[in-house]
C-alpha positions as CSV (number, residue, x, y, z in Angstrom):
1,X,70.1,-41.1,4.8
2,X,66.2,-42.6,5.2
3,X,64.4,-39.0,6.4
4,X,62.8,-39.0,9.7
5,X,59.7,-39.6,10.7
6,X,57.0,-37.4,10.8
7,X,56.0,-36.1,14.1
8,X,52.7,-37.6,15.6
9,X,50.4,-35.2,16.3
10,X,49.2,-34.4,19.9
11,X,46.1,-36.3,19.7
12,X,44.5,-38.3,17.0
13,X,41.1,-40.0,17.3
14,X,40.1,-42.5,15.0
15,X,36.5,-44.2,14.0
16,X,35.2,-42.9,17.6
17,X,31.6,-43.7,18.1
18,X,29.6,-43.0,21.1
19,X,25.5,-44.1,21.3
20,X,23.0,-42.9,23.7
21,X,19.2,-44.4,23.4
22,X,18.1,-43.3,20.2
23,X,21.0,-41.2,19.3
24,X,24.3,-41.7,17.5
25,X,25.8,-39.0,18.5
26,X,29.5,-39.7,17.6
27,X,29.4,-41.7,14.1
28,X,33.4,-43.3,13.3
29,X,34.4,-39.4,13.8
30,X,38.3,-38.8,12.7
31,X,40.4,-36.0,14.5
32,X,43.5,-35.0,14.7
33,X,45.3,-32.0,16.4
34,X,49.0,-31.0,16.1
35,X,51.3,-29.3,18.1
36,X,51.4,-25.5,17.5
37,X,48.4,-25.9,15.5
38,X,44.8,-24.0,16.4
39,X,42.3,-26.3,14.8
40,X,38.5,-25.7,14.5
41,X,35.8,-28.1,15.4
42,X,32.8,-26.7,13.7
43,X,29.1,-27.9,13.1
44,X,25.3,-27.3,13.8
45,X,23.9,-27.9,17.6
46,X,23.8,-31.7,18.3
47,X,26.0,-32.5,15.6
48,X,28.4,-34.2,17.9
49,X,31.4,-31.6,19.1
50,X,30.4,-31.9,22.5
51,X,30.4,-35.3,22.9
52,X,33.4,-35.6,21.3
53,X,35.4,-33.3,23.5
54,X,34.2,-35.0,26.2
55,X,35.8,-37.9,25.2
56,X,39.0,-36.1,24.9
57,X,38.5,-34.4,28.1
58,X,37.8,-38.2,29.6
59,X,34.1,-36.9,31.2
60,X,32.6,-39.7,27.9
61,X,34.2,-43.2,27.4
62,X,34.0,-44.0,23.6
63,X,31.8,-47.1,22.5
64,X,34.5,-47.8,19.7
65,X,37.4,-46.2,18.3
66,X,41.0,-45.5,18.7
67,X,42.7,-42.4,20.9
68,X,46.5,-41.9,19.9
69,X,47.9,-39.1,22.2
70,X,51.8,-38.1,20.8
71,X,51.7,-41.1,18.9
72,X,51.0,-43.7,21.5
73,X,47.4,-45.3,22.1
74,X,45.8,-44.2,25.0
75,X,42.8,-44.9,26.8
76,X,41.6,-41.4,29.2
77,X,39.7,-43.0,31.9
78,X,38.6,-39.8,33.5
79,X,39.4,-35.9,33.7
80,X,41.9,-36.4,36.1
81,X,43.7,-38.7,33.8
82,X,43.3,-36.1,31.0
83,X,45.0,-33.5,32.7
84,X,48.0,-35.9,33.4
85,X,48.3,-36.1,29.9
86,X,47.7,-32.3,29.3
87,X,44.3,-32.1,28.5
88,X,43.2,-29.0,29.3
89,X,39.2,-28.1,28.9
90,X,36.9,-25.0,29.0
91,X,33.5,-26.6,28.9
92,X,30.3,-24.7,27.1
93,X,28.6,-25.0,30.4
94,X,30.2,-23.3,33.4
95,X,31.6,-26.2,36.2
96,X,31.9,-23.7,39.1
97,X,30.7,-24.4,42.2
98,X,28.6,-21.3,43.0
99,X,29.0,-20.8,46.9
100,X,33.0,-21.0,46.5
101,X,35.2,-18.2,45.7
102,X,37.3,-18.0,42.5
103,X,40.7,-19.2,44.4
104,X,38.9,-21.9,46.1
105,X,37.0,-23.3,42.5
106,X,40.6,-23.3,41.1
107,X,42.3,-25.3,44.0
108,X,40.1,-28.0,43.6
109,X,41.6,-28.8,40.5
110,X,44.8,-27.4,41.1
111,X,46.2,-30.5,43.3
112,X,48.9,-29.8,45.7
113,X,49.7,-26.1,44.0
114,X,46.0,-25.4,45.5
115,X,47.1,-25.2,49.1
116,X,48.8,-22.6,49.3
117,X,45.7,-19.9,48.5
118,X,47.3,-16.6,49.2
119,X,50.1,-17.7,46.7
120,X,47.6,-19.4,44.3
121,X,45.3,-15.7,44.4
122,X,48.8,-14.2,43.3
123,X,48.9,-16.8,40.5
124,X,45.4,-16.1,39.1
125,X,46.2,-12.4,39.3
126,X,49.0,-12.6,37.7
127,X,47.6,-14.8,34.6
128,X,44.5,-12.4,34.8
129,X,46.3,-9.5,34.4
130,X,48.5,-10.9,31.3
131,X,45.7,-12.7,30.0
132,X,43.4,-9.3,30.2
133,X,41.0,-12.1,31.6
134,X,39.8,-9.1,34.7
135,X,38.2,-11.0,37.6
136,X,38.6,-11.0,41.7
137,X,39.9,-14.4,42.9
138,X,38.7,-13.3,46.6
139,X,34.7,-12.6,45.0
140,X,32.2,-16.1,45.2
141,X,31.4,-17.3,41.8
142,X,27.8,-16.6,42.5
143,X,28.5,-12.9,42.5
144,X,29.7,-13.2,39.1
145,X,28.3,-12.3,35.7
146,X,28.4,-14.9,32.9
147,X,31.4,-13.3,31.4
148,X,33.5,-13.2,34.3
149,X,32.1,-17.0,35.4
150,X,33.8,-17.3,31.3
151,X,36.9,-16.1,32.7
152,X,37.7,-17.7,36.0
153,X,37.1,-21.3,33.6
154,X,39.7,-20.0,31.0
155,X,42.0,-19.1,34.2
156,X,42.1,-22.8,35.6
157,X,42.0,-24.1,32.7
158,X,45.4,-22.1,31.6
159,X,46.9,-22.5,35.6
160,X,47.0,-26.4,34.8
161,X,49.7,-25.4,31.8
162,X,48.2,-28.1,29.0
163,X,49.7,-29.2,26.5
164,X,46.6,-29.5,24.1
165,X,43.7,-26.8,25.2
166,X,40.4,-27.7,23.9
167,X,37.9,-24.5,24.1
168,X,34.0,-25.0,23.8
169,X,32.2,-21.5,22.6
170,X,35.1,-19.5,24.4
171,X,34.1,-16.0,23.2
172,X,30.3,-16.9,23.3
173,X,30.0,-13.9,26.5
174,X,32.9,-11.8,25.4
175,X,33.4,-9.0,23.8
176,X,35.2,-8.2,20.8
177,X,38.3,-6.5,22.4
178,X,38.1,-9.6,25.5
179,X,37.6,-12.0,22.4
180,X,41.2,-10.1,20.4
181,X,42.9,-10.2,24.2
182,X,42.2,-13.9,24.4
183,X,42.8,-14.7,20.5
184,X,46.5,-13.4,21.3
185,X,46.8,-15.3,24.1
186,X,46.0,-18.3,22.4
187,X,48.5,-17.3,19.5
188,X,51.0,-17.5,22.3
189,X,50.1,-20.8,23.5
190,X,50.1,-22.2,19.8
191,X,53.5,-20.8,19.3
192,X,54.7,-22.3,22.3
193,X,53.7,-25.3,20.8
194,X,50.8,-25.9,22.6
195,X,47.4,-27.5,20.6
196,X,43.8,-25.6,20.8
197,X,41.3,-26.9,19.6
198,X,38.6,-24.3,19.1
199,X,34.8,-24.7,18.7
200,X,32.7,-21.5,17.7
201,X,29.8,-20.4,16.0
202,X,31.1,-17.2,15.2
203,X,32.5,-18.2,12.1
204,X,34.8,-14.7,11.3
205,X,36.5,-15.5,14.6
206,X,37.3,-19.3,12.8
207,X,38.4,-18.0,9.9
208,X,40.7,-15.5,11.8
209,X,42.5,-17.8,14.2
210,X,42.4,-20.7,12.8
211,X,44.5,-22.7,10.5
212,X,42.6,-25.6,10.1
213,X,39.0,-26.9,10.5
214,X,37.1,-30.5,10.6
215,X,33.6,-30.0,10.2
216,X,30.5,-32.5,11.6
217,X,26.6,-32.9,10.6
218,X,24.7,-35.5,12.2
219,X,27.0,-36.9,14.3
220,X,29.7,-37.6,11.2
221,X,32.6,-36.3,9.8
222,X,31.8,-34.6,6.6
223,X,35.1,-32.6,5.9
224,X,37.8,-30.7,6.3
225,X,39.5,-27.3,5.2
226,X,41.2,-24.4,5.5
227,X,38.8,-21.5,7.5
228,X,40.9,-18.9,6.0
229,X,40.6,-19.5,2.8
230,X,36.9,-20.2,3.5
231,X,34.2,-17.1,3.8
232,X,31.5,-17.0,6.4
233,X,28.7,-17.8,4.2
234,X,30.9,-21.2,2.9
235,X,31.8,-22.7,6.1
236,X,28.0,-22.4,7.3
237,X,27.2,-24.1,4.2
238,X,29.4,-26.8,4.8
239,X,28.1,-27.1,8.7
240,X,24.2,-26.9,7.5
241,X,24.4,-28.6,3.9
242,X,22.2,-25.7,2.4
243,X,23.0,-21.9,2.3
244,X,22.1,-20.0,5.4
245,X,20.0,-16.4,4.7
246,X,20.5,-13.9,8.0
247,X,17.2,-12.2,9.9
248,X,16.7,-9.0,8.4
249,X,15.5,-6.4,10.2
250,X,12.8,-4.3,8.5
251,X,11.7,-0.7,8.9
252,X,10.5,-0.3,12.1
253,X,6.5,0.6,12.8
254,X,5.7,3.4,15.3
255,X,6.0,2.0,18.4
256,X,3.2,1.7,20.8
257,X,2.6,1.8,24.5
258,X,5.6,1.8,26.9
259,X,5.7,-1.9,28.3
260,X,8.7,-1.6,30.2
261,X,9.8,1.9,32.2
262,X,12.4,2.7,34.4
263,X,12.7,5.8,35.6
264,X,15.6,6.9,38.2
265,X,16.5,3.4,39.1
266,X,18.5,3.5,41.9
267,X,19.5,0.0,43.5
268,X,22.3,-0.9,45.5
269,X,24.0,-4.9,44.8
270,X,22.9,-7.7,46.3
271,X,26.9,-8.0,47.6
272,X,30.1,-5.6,48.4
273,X,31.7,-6.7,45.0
274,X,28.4,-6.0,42.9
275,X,27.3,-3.3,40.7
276,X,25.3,-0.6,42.0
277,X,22.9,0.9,39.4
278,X,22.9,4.8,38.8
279,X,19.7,6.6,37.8
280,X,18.5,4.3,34.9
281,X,16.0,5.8,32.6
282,X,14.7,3.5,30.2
283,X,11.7,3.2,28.1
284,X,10.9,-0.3,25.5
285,X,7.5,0.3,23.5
286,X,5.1,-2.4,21.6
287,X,6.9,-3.3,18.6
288,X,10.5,-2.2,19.4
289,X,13.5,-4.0,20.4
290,X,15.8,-2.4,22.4
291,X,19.5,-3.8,23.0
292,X,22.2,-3.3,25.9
293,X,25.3,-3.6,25.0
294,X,28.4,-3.9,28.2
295,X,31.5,-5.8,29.3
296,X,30.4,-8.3,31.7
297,X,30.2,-7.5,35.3
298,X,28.9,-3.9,34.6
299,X,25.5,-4.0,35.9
300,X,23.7,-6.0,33.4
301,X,23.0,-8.5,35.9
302,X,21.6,-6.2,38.6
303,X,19.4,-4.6,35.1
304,X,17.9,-7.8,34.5
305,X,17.3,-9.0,38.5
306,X,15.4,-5.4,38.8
307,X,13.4,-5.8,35.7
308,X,12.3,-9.2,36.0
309,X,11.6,-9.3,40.3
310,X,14.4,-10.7,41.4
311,X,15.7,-8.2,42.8
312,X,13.3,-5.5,44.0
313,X,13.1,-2.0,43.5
314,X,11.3,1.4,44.4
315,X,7.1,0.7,42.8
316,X,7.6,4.0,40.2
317,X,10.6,3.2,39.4
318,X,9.7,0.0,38.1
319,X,6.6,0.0,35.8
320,X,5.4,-2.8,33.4
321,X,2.7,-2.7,30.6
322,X,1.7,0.5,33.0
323,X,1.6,-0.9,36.4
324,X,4.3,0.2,38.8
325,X,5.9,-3.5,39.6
326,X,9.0,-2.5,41.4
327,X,8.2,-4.4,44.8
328,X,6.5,-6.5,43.0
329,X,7.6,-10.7,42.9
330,X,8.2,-11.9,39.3
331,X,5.2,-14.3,39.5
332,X,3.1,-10.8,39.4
333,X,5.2,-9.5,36.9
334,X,4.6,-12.4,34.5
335,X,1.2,-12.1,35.0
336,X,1.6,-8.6,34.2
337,X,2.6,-10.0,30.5
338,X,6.4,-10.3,31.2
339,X,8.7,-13.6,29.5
340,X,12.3,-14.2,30.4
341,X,15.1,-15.9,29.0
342,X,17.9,-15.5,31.4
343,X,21.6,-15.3,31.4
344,X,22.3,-18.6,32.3
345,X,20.5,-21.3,30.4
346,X,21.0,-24.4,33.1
347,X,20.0,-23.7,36.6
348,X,18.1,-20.4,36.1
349,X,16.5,-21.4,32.6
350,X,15.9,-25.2,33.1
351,X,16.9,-27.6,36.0
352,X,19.0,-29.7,34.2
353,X,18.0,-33.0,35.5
354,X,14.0,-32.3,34.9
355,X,12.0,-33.4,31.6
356,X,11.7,-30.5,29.2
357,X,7.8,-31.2,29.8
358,X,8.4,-30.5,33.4
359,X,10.6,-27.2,32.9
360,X,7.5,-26.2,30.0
361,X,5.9,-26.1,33.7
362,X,7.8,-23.9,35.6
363,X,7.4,-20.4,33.4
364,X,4.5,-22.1,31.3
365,X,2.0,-23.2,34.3
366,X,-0.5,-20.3,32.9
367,X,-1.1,-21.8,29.8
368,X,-3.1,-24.5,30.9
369,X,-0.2,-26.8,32.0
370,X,-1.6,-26.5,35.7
371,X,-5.3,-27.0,36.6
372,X,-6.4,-27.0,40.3
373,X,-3.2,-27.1,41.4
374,X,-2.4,-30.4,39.9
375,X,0.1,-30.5,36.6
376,X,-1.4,-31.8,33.8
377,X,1.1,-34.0,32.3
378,X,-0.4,-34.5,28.8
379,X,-0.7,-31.1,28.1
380,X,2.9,-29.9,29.6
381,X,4.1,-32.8,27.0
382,X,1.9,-31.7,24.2
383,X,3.5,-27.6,25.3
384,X,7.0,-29.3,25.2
385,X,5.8,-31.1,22.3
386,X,4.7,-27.7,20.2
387,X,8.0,-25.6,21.3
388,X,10.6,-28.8,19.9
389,X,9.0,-28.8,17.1
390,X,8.4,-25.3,15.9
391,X,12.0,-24.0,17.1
392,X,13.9,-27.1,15.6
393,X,15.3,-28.3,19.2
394,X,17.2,-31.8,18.7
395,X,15.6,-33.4,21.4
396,X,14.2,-37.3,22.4
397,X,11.2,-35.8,22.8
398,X,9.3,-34.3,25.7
399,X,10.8,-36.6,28.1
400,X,14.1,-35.5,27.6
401,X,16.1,-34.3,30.2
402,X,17.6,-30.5,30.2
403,X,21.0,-31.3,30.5
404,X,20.9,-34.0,27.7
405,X,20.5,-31.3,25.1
406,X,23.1,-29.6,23.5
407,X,23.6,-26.1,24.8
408,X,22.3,-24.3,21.7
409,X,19.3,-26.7,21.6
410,X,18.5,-26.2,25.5
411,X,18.5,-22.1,24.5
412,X,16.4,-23.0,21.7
413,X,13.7,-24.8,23.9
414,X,13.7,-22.0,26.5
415,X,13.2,-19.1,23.6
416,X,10.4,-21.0,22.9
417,X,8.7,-22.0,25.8
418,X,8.9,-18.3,27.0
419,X,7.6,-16.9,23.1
420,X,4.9,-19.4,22.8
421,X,2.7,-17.4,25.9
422,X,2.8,-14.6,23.3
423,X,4.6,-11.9,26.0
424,X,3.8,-8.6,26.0
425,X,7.3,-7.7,27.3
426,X,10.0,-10.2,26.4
427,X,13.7,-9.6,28.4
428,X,16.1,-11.6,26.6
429,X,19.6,-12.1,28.2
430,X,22.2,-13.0,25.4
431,X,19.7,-15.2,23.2
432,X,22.4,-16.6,20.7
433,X,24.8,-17.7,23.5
434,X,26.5,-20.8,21.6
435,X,23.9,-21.3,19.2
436,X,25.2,-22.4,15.4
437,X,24.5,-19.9,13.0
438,X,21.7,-21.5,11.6
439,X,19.7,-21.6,14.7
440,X,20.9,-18.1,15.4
441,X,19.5,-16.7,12.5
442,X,16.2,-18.4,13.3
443,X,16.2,-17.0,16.7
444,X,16.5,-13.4,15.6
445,X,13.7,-14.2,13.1
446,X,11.6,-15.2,16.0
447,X,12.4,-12.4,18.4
448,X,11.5,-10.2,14.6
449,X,8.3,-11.9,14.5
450,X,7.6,-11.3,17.9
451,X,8.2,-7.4,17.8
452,X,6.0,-7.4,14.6
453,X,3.3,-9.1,16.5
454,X,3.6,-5.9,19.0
455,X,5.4,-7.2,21.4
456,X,8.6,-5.3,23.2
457,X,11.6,-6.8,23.7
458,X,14.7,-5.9,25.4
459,X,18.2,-7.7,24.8
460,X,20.9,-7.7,26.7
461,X,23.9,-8.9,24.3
462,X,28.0,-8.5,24.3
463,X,27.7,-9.2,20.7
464,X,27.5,-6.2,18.9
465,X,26.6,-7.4,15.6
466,X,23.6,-9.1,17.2
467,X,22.4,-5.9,18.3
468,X,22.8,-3.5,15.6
469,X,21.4,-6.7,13.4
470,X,18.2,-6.6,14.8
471,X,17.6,-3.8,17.6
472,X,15.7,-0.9,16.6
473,X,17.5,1.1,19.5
474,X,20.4,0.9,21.3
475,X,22.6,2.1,24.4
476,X,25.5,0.3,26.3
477,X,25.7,0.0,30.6
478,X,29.1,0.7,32.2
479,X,29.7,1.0,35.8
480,X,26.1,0.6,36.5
481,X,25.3,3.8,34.4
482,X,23.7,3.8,30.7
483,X,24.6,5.5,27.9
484,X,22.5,8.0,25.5
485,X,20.0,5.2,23.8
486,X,19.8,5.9,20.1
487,X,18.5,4.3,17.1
488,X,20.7,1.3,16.0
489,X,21.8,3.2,12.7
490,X,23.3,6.2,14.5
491,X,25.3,3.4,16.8
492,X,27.7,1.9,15.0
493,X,30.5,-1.1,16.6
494,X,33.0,1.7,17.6
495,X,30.6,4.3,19.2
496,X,29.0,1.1,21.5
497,X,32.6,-0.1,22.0
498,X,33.6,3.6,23.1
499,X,30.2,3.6,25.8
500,X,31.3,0.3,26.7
501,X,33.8,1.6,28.2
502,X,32.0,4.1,30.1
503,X,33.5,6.8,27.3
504,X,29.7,9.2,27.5
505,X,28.6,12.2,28.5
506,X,27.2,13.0,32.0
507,X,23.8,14.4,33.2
508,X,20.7,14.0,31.7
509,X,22.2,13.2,28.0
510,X,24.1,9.7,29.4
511,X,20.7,8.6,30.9
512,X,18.4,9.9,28.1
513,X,15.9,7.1,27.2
């Protein structure tokens, strides 16, 4: 008897090229992704993924090439037309629409099944709950933390039931026990028979959940293997071509003058469903670097809207290189010697649709970008110019917008347009978020080379390793309370996992700076 044919897989793309001027950022790029199968897309920033899973997700159109989807060709003539199929996406960048509530972002893409909202808030509870994906469908997304903004995309994403479920930088804002929680929810999917494809820089999470990976540089295809029987330091040799060496964080120097001090921080949220901050004593001196650790939605955000003046605060209880700054707007604050790279890298880092000379402007106006009161463009270009070029951003140059970076290149250009006015205090929300591992590695170096300069920095991180890599202290914020803070060697991953969980002491030990 002749022996059946093999099954198709769920989608195949073949030769798929897609230019933009003066890039070629798809290059006759092969992919394939079977049923039951959880398949890694790997490579540097701007090596391509994106594009390429926009393709899939019918957001691109190809130039050239060949999409097979179960066997069949197939042309995906917009995200609508991708979900018909069973294309399911969870894009980098969040696409919520800030002044909606959870239930009403997911019923614009849930169709018919969206209105009915009492039954589709039962629906997302329900998922959430078996997902461990916590988050309130009633709350407006622009109440939420990253991490729980992370969540509600996973949610619709998993309410539309896909067939193939293609993840950019899932785990990027969770942490390890919500990154576990959602790796054996995607085990479920693939044994369902479901597809995921899976792009991450975190290269132990590849080489635990994965079975297969395809790996791009430059916009090409340059292999494929088998993560697990790869090691860390392999597969970012194959994504970089050259061996990657980590940031090593030396012996630290006697810290100098307290830049940043809280002291009994009191402040209620900005909203019924926020975080209210409890008695927050917290000191970062010249040439340390102090890290946060917490599961989103626990405060960090109201932390870094009272440090940096968007939210204000009691005057003492605020106080920055020595000035009490607590009512104080951020535009005195930065004046003051403060930097800020903030949680969310479009909208609140860069405006997405504005030259990268322009956004050099908006934080970088003080460094001769602006004279009497006019912008001078040559020099906001020459800024832009100096932070590409020192911080490796893949960029078209100054003139480039924001949002046609890749996301770890966009985080690259704000680190560097905030590190280039030499801070004094330097508040750095999640700095590595979706950044390769080569360009995470050079990040840490810079924020290194910063503390060493005498600078103080504080990080606010849900990965752990980052922190304990690089911070010379560090405590963890649960329920709007910290934790003892204590020098990154008597930490460890399980004692910061335990305070995460709001698992310290009370009185003056839990808020001991």
């Amino acid at each position: 008897m002749p022996s059946e044919a093999p099954t198709p897989p769920l989608i195949r793309l073949s030769g798929i090229v897609k230019a933009y001027p003066g890039c070629l950022a798809n290059d006759r790029i092969d992919l394939s992704v079977a049923a039951g199968e959880i398949h890694a897309l790997l490579g540097e920033n701007g090596a391509g993924k994106s594009t390429l899973v926009k393709i899939m997700a019918g957001v691109v159109s190809p130039d050239a090439g060949e999409i097979r989807w179960q066997g069949a060709p197939v042309a995906i003539e917009g995200p609508a037309a991708a979900r018909r199929l069973g294309i399911g996406m969870v894009f980098q960048h969040f696409t919520l629409f800030e002044s909606l509530t959870v239930t009403e972002n997911v019923a614009l893409a849930a169709g018919t099944k969206g209105r009915d909202r009492k039954a589709l808030a039962g629906r997302i509870a329900e998922l959430a709950a078996r997902y461990g994906l916590a988050v309130d469908a009633n709350r407006h997304v622009h109440h939420l933390a990253v991490g729980e903004r992370q969540r509600v995309e996973i949610l619709r994403c998993l309410l539309e039931e896909p067939r193939l479920i293609v993840l950019d930088e899932p785990t990027s804002v969770l942490t390890p026990q919500e990154a576990e929680a959602l790796f054996a929810t995607l085990r479920m999917l693939a044994a369902e028979g479901r597809g995921i494809l899976f792009i991450s820089h975190k290269l132990d999470e590849v080489r635990a959940l994965c079975q297969r990976a395809t790996i791009l540089r430059g916009g090409k295809r340059v292999g494929e293997c088998d993560p697990r029987a790869e090691s860390a330091a392999s597969l970012a040799r194959l994504m970089v071509g050259s061996d990657v060496t980590p940031a090593r964080r030396g012996a630290p120097k006697a810290p100098g003058g307290e830049m940043l001090a809280l002291a009994k921080l009191d402040l209620a949220p900005a909203d019924p469903h926020g975080v209210p901050l409890h008695a927050i004593d917290l000191t970062v001196r010249a040439g340390e670097i102090v890290g946060i650790a917490g599961v989103a939605g626990n405060g960090q955000s109201e932390l870094l809207a009272a440090v940096t003046g968007e939210r204000l605060a009691p005057e003492h209880a605020v106080r920055i290189a020595g000035v009490p700054a607590g009512r104080r707007a951020s535009s005195y604050r930065r004046k003051l010697g403060l930097a800020v790279i903030p949680e969310e890298r479009l909208g609140r880092g860069a405006v997405a649709e504005m030259s990268l000379a322009e956004n050099a402007v908006l934080t970088a106006a003080d460094q001769g970008l602006v004279s009497g009161g006019m912008v001078q463009s040559r020099a906001a270009a020459a800024y832009a110019k100096a932070v590409i070029e020192r911080f490796g951003v893949v960029a078209r140059g100054a003139g480039a917008a924001a949002d046609s970076l890749s996301g770890g290149n966009l985080q690259k250009f704000i680190l560097g347009r905030e590190m280039l006015q030499n801070p004094k205090l330097l508040v750095a929300a999640h700095p590595t978020w979706g950044v390769d591992v080569g360009a995470a590695a050079a990040i840490h170096r810079a924020l290194l080379a910063l503390r060493e300069a005498g600078a103080a920095i504080l990080i606010v991180s849900e990965d752990l390793d980052e922190l304990l890599a690089i911070s010379d202290r560090v405590a963890a914020i649960c329920g709007g309370r910290l934790s003892p803070v204590v020098p990154a060697e008597e930490a460890g991953r399980e004692r910061l996992g335990q305070w995460m969980s709001g698992l310290f002491g009370g009185g003056a030990e839990a808020h001991a700076a």
